[in-house]
OpenMM code with the backbone's topology and positions (N, CA, C; nanometers):
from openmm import Vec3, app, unit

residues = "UNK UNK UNK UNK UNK UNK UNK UNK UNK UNK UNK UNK UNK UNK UNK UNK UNK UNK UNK UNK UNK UNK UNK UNK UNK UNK UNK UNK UNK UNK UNK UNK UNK UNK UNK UNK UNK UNK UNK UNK UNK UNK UNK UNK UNK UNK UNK UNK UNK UNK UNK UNK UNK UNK UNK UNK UNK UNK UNK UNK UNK UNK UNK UNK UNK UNK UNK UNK UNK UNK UNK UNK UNK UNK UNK UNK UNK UNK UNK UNK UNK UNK UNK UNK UNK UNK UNK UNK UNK UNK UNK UNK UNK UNK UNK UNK UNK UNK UNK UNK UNK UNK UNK UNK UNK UNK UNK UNK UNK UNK UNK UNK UNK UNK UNK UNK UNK UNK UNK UNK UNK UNK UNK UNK UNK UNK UNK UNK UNK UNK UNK UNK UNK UNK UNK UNK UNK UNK UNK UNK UNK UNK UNK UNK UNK UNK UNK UNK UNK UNK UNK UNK UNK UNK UNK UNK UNK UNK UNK UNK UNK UNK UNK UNK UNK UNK UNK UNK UNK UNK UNK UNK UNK UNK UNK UNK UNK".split()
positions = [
    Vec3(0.3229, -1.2896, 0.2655),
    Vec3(0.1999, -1.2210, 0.2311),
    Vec3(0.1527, -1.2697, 0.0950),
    Vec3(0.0225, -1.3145, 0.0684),
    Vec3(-0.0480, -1.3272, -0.0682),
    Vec3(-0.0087, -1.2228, -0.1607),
    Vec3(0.0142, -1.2564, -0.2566),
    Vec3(0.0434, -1.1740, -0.3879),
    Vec3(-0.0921, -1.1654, -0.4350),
    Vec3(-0.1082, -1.0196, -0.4511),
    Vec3(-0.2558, -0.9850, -0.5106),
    Vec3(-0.2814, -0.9906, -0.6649),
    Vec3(-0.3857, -1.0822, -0.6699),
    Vec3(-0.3859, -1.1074, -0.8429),
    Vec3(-0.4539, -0.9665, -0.9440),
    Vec3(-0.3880, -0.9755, -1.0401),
    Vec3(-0.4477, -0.8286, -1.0827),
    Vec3(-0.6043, -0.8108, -1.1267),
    Vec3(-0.6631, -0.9174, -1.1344),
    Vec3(-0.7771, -0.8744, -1.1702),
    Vec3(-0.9013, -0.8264, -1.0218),
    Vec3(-0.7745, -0.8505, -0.9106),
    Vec3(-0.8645, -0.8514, -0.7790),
    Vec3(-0.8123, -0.6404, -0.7251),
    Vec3(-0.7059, -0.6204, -0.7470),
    Vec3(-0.6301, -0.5128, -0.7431),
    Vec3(-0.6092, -0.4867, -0.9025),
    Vec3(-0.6398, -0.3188, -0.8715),
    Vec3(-0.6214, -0.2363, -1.0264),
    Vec3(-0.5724, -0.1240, -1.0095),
    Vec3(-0.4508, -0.0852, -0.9080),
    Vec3(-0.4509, 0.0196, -0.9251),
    Vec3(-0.3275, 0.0653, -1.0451),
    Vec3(-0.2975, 0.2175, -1.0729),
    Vec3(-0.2283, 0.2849, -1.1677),
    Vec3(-0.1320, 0.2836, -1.0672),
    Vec3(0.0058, 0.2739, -1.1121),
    Vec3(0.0929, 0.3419, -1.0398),
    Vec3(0.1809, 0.3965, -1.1258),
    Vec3(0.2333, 0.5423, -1.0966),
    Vec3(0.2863, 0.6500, -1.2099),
    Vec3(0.4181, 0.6568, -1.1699),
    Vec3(0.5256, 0.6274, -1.2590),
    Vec3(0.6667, 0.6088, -1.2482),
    Vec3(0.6895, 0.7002, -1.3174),
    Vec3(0.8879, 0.7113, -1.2966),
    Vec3(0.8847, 0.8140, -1.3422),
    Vec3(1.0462, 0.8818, -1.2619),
    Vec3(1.1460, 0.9854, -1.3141),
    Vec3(1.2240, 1.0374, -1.1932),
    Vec3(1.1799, 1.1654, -1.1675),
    Vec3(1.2519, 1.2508, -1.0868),
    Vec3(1.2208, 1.3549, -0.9996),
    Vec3(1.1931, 1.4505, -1.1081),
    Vec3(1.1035, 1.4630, -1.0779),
    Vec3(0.9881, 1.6146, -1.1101),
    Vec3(0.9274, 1.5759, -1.2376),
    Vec3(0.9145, 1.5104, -1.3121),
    Vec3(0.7866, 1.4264, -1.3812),
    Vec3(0.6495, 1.4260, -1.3249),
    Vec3(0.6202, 1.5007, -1.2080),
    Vec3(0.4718, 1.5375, -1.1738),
    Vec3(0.3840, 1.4060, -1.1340),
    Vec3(0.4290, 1.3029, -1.1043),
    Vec3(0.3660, 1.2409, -1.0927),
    Vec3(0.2364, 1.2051, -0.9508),
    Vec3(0.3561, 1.2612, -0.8740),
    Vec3(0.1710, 1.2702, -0.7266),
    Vec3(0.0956, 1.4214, -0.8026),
    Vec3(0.1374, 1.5540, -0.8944),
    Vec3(0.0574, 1.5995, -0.9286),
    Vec3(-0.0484, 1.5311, -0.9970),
    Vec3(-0.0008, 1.4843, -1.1297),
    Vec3(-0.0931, 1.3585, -1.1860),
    Vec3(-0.2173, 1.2603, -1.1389),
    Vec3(-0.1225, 1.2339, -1.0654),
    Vec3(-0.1940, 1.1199, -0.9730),
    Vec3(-0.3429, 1.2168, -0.8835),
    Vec3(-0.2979, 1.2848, -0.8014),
    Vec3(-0.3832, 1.3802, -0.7957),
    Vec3(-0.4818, 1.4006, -0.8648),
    Vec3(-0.4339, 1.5171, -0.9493),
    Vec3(-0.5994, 1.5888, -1.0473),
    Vec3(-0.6487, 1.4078, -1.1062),
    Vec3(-0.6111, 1.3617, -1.1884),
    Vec3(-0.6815, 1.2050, -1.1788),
    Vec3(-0.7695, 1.1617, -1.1008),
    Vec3(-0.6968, 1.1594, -0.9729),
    Vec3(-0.8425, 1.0932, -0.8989),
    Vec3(-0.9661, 1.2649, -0.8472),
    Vec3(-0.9231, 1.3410, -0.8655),
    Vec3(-1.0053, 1.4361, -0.8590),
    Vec3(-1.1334, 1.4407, -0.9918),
    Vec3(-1.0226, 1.4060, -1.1118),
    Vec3(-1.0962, 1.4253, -1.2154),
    Vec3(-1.2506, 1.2971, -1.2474),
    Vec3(-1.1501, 1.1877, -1.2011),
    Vec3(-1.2217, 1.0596, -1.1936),
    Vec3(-1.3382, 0.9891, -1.0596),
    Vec3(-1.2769, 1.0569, -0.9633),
    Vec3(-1.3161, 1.0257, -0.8432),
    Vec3(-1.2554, 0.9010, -0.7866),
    Vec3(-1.0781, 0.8618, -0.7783),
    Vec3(-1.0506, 0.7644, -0.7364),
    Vec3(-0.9321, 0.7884, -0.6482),
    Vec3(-0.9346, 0.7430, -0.5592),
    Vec3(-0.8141, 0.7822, -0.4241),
    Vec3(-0.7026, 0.7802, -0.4976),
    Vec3(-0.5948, 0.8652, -0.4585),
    Vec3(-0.4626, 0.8803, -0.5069),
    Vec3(-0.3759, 0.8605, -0.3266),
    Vec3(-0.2608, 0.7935, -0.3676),
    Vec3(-0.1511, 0.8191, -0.2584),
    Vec3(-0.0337, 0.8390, -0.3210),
    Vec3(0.1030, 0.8721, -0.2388),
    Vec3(0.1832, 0.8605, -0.2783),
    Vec3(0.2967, 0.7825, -0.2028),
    Vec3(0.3400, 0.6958, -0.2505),
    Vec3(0.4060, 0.5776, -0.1712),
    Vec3(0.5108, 0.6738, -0.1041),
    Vec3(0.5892, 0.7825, -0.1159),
    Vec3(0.6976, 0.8617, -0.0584),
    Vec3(0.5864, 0.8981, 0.1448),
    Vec3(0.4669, 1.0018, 0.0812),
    Vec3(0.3907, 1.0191, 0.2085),
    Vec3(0.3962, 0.9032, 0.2543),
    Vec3(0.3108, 0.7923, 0.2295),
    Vec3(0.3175, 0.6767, 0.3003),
    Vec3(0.4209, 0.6404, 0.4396),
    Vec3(0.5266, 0.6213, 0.3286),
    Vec3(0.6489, 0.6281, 0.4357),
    Vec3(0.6427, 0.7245, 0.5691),
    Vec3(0.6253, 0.8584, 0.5190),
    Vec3(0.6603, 0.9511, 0.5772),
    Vec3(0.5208, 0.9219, 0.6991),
    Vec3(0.4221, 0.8756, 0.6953),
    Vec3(0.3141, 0.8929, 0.8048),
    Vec3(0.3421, 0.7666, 0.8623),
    Vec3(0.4042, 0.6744, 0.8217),
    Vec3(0.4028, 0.5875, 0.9123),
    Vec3(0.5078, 0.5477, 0.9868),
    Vec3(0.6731, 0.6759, 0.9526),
    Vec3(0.7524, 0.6578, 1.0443),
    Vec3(0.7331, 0.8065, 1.1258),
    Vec3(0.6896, 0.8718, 1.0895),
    Vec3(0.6905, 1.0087, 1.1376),
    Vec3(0.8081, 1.0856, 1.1222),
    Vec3(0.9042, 1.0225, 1.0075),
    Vec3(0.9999, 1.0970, 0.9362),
    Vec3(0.9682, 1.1668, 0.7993),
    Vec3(1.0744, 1.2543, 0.7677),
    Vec3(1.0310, 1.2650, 0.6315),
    Vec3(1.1396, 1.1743, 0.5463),
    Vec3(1.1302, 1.1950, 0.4266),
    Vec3(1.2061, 1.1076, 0.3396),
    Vec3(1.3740, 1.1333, 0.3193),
    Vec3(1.3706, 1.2532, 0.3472),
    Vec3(1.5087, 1.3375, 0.3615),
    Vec3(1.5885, 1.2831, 0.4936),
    Vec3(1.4501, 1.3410, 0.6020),
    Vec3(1.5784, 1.2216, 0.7574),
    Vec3(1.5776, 1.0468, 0.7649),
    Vec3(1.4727, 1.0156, 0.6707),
    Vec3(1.4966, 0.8375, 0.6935),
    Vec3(1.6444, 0.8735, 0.5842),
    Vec3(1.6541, 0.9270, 0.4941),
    Vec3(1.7895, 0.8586, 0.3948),
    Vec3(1.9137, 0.8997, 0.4521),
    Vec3(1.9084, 1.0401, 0.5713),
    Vec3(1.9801, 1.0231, 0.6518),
    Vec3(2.0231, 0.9692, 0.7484),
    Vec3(1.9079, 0.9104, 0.8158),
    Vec3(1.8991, 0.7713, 0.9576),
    Vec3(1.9495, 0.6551, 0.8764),
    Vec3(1.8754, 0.6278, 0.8361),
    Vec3(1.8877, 0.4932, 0.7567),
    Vec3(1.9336, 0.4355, 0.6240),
    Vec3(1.9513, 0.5342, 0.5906),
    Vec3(2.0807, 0.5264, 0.4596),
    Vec3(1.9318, 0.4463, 0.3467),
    Vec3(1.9685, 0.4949, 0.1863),
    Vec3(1.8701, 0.4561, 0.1026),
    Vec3(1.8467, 0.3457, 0.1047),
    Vec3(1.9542, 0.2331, 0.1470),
    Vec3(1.8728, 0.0994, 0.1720),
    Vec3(1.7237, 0.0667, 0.2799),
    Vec3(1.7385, 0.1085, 0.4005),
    Vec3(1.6430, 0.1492, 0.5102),
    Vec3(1.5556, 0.2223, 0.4446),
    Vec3(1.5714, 0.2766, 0.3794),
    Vec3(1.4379, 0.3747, 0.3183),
    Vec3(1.4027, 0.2950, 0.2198),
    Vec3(1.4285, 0.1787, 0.0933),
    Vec3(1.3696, 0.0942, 0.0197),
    Vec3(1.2939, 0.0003, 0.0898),
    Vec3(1.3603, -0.0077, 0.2010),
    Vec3(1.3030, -0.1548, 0.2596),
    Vec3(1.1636, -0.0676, 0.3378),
    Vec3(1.1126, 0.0460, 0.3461),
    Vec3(1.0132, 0.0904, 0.4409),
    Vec3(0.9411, 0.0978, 0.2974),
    Vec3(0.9778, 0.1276, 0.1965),
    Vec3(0.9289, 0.1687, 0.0627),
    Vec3(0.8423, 0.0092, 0.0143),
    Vec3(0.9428, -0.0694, 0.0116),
    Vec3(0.8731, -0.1398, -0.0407),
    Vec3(0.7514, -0.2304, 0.0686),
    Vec3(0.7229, -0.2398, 0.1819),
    Vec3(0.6313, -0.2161, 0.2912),
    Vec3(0.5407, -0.1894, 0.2256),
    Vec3(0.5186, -0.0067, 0.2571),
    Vec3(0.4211, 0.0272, 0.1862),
    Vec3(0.4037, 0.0197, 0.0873),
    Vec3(0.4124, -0.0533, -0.0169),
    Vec3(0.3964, -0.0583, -0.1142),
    Vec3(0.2944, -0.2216, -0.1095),
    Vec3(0.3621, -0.2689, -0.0329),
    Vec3(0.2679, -0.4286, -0.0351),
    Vec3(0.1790, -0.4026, 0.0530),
    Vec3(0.1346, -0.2922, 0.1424),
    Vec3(0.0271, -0.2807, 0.1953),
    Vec3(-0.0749, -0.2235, 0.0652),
    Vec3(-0.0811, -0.1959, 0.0031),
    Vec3(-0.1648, -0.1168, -0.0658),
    Vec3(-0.2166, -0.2483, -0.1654),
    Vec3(-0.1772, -0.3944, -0.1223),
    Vec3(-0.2248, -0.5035, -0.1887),
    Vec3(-0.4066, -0.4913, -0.1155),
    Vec3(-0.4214, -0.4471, 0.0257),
    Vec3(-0.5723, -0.4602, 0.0503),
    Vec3(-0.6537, -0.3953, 0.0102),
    Vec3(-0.5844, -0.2475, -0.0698),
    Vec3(-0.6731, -0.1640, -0.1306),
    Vec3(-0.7207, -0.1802, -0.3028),
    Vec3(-0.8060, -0.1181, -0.2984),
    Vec3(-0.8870, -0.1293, -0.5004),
    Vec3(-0.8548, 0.0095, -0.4931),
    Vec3(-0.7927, 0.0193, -0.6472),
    Vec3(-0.8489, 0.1346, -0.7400),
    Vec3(-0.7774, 0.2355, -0.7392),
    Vec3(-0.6702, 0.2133, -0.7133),
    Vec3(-0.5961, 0.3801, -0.6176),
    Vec3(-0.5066, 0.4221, -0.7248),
    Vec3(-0.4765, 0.5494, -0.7224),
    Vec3(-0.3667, 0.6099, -0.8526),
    Vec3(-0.2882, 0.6096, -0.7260),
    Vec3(-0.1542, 0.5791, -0.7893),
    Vec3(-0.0500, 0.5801, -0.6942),
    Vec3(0.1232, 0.6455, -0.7723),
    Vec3(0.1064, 0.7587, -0.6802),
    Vec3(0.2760, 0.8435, -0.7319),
    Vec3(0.3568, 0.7547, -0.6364),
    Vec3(0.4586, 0.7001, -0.7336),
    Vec3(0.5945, 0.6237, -0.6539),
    Vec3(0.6855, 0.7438, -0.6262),
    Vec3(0.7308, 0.7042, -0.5533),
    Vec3(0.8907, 0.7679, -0.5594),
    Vec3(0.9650, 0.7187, -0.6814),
    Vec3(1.0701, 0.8351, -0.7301),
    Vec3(1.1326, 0.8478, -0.8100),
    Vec3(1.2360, 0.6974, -0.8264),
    Vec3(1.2631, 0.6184, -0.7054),
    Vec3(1.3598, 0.5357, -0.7180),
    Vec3(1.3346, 0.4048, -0.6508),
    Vec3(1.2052, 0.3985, -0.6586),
    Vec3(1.1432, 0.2486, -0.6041),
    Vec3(1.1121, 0.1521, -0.7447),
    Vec3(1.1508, 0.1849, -0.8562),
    Vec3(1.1958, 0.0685, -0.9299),
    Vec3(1.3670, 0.0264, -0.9281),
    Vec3(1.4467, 0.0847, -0.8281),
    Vec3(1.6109, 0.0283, -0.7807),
    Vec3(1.5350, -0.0710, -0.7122),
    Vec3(1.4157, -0.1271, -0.6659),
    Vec3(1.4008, -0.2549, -0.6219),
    Vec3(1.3032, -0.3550, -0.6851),
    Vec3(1.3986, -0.5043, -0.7041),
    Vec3(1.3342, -0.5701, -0.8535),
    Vec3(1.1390, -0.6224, -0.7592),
    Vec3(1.1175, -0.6146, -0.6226),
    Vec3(1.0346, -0.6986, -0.5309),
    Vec3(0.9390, -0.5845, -0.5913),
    Vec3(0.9953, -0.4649, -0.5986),
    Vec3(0.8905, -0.3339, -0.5942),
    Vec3(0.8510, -0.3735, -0.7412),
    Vec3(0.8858, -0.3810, -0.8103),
    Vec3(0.8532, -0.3949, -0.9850),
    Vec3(0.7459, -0.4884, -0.9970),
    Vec3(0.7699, -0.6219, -0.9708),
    Vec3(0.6607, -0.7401, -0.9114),
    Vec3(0.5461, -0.7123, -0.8237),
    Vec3(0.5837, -0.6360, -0.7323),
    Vec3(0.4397, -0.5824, -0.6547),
    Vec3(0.3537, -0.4804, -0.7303),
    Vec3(0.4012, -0.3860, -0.8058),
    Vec3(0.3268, -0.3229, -0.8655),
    Vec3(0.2832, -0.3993, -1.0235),
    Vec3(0.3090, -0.4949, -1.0742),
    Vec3(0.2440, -0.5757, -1.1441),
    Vec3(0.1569, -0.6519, -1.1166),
    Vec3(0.1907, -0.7269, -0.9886),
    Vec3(0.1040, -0.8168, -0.9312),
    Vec3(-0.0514, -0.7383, -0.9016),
    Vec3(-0.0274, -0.6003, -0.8693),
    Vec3(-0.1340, -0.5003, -0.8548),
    Vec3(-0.2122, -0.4339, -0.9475),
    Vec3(-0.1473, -0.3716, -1.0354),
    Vec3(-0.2106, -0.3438, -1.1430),
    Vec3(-0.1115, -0.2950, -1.2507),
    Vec3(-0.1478, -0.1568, -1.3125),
    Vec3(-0.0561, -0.0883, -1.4117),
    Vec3(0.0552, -0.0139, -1.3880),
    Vec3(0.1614, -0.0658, -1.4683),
    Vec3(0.3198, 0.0834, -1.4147),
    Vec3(0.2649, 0.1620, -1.5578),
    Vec3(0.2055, 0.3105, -1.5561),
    Vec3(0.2902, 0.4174, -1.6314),
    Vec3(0.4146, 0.5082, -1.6191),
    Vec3(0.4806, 0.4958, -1.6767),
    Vec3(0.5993, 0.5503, -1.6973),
    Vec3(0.5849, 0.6994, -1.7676),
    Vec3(0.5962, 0.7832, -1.7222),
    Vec3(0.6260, 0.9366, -1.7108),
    Vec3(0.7526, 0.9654, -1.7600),
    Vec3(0.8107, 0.9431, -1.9177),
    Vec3(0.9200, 1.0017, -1.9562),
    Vec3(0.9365, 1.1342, -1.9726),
    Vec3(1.1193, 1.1794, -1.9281),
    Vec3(1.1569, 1.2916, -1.9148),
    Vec3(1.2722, 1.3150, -2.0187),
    Vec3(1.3589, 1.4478, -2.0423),
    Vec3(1.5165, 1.4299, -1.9912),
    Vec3(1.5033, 1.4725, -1.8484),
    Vec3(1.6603, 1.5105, -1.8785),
    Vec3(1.7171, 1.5869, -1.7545),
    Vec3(1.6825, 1.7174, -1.7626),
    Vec3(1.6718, 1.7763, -1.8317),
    Vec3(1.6330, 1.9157, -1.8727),
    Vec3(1.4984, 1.9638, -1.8077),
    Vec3(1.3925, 1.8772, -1.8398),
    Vec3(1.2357, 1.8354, -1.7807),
    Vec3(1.2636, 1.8588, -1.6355),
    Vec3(1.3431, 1.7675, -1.5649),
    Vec3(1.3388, 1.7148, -1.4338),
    Vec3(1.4109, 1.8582, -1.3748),
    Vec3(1.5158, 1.8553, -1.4402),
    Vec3(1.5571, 1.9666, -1.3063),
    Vec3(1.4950, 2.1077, -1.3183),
    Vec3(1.4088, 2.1653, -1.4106),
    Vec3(1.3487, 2.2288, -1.4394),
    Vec3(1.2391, 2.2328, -1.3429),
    Vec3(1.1976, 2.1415, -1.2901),
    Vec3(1.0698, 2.1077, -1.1962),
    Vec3(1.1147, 2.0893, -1.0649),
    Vec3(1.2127, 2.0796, -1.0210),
    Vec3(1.2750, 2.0205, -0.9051),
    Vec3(1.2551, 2.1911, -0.8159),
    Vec3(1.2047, 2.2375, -0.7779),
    Vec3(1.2350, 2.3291, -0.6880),
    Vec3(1.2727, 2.3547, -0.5810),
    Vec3(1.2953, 2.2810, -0.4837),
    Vec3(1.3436, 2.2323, -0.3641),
    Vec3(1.3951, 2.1388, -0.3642),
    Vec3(1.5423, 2.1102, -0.3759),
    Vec3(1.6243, 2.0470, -0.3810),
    Vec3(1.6517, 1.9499, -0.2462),
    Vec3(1.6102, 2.0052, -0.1096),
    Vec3(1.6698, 1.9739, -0.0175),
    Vec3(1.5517, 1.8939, 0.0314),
    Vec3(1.4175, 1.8447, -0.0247),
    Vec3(1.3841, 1.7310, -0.0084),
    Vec3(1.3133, 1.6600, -0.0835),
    Vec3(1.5154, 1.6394, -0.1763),
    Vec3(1.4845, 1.5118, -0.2421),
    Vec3(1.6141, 1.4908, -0.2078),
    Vec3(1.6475, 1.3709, -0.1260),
    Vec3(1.7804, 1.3083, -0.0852),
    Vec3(1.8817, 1.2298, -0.1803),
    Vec3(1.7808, 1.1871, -0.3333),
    Vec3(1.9030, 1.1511, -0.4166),
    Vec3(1.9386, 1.2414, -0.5197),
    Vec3(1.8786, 1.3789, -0.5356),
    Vec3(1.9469, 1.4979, -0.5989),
    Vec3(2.0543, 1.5103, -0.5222),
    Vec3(2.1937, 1.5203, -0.5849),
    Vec3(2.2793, 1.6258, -0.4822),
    Vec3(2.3228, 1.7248, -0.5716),
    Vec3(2.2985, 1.6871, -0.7192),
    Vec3(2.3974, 1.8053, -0.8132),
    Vec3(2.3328, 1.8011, -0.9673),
    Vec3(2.2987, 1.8714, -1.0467),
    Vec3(2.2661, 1.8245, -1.1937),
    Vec3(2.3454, 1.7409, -1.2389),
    Vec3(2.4652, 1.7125, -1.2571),
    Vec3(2.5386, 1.5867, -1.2918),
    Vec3(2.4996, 1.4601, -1.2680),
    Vec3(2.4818, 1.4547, -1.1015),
    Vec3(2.4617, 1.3903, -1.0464),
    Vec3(2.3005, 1.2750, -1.1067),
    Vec3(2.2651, 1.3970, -1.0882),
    Vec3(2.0799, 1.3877, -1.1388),
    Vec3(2.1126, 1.3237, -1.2969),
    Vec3(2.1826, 1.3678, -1.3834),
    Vec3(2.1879, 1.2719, -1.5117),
    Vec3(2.2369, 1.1895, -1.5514),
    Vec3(2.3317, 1.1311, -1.4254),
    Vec3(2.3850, 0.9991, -1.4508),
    Vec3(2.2975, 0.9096, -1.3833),
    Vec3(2.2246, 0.9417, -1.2542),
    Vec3(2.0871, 0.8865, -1.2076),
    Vec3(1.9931, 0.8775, -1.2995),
    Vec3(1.9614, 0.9500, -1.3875),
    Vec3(1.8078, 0.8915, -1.5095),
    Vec3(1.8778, 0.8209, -1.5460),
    Vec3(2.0088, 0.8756, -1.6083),
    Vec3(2.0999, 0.7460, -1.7166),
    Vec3(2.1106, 0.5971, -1.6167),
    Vec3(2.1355, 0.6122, -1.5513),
    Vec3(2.0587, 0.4764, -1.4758),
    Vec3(1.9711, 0.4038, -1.4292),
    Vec3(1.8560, 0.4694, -1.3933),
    Vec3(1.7082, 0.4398, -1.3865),
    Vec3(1.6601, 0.4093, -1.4882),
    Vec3(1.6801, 0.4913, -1.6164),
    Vec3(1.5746, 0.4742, -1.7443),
    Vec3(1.5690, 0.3538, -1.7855),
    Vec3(1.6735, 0.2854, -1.8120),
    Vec3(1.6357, 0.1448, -1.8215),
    Vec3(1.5732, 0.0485, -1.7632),
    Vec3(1.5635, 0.0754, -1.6390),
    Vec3(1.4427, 0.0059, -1.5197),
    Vec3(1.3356, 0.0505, -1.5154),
    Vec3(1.2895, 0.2065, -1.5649),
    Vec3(1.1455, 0.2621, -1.5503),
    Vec3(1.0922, 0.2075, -1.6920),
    Vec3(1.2101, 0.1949, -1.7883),
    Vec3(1.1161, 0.0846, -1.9343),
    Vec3(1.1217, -0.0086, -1.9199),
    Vec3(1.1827, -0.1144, -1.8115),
    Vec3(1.1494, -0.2388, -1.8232),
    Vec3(1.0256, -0.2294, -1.7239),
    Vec3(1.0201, -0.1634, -1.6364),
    Vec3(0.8644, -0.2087, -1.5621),
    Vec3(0.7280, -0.1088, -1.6209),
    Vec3(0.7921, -0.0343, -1.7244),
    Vec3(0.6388, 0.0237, -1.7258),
    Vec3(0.5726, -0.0507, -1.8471),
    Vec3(0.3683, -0.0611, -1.7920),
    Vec3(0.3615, -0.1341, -1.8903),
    Vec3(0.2897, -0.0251, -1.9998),
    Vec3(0.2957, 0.1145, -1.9768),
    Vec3(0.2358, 0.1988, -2.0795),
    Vec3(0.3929, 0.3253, -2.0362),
    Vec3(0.4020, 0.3450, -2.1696),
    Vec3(0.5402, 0.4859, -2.1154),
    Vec3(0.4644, 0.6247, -2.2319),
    Vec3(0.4524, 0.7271, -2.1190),
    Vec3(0.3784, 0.8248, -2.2222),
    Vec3(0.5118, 0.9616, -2.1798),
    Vec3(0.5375, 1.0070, -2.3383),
    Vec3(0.6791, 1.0821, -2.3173),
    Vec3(0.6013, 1.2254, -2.2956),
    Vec3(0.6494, 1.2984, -2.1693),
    Vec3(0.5756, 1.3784, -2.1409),
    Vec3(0.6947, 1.5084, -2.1952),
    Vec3(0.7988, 1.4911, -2.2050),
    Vec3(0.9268, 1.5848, -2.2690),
    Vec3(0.8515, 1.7075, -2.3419),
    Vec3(0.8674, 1.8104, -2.2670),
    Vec3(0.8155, 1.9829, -2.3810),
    Vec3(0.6452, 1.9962, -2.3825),
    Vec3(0.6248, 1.9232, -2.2861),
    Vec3(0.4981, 1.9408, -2.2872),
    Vec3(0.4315, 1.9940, -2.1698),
    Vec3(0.3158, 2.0817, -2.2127),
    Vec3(0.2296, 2.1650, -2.0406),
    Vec3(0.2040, 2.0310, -1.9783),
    Vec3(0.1526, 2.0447, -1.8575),
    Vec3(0.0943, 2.0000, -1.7694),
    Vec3(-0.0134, 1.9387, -1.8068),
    Vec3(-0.0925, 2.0443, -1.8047),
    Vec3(-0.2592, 2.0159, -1.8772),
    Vec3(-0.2673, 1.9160, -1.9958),
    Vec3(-0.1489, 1.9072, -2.0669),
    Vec3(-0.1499, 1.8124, -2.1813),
    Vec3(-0.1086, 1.6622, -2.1266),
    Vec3(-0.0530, 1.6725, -2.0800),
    Vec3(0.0420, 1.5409, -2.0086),
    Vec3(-0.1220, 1.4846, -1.9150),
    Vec3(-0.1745, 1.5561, -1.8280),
    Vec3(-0.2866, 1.5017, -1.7797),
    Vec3(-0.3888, 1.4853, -1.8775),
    Vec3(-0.4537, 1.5197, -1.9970),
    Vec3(-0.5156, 1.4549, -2.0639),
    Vec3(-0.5184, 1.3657, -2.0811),
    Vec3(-0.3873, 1.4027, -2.1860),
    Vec3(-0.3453, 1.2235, -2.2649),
    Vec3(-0.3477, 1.1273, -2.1856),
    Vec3(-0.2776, 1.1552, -2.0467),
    Vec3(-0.2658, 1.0120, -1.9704),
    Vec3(-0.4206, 0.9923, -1.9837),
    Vec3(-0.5373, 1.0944, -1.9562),
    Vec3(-0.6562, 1.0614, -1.9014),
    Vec3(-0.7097, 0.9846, -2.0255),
    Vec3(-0.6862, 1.0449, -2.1755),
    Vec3(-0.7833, 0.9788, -2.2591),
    Vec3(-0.7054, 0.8183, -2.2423),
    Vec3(-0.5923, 0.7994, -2.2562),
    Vec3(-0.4984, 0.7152, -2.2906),
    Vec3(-0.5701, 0.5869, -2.1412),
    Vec3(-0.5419, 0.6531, -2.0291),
    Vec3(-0.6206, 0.5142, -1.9560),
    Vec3(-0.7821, 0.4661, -1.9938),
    Vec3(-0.8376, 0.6099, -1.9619),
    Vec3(-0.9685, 0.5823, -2.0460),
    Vec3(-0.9857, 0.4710, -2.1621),
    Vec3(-0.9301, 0.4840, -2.2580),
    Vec3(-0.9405, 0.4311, -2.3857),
    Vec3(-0.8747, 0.2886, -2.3343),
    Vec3(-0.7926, 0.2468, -2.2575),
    Vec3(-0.8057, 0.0994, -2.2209),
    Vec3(-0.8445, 0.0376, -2.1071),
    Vec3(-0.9542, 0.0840, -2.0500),
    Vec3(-1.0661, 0.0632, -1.9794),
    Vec3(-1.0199, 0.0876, -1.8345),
    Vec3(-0.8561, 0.1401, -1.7906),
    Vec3(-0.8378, 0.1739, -1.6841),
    Vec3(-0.8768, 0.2116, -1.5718),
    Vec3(-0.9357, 0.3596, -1.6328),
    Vec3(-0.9795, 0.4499, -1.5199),
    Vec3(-1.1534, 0.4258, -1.5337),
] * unit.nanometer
topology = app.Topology()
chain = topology.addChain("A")
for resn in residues:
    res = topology.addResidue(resn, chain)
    for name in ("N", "CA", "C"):
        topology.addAtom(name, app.Element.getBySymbol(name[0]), res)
């Protein structure tokens, strides 16, 4: 498949681990702006007619990266889109490159404290199994969500409403949105 050059594809895509708000984000954004939002997790989920919880049980998290990163290179035919990743589609280096080749990674920093605080339903998200668990997972991700993001806005102790500003003035102000 053609690798989409970025000035032809622009979309945002909002990184980040579990419960960092990011399909919220992504959301009010294109509400606020008027620009389609998806979220690469739904994606999956409409086009196997699973949810994300029974593909990581069918198909074990590898099978679920490899559908992940799919949709993710389909969204090379679309312009403009805010896009919430899943929490763990930078564990693949193809996914990091596709969303460059496309447009912007923001990075949605947390702790652990943030995240499991937000997590309210535990039982569908398939790589929560335990708070421990969950902080040796950021402690392993974080270094991959700063090497691919190319803006990181620390959202740690902060409302909602604030975290969506800033991102908003913050893309605004470099001609993003």
């Amino acid at each position: 498949m053609p690798a989409c050059v970025k000035h032809g594809c622009d979309h945002l895509f909002f990184i980040g681990f579990l419960g960092a708000g990011k399909s919220t984000l992504a959301r009010n954004l294109g509400q606020l702006f008027r620009r389609r939002y998806v979220d690469t997790d739904r994606l999956v989920e409409r086009k196997t007619g699973r949810s994300v919880t029974q593909l990581f049980a069918e198909r074990g998290e590898e099978g679920f990266r490899t559908l992940e990163t799919q949709a993710l290179s389909a969204l090379a035919r679309e312009r403009s889109l805010l896009v919430s990743c899943g929490g763990g589609i930078i564990e693949t280096p193809a996914n990091i490159e596709l969303m460059h080749e496309m447009g912007t990674c923001v990075y949605l920093e947390l702790d652990i404290e943030d995240s499991l605080r937000q997590i309210c339903r535990a039982d569908t998200r398939p790589d929560f199994r335990s708070p421990e668990h969950a902080e040796r997972l950021l402690a392993h991700r974080r270094p991959l969500y700063e090497q691919a993001a190319d803006i990181t806005v620390d959202i740690r102790n902060t409302s909602f409403e604030d975290v969506l500003y800033r991102v908003a003035e913050l893309l605004w102000e470099r001609g993003l949105l």
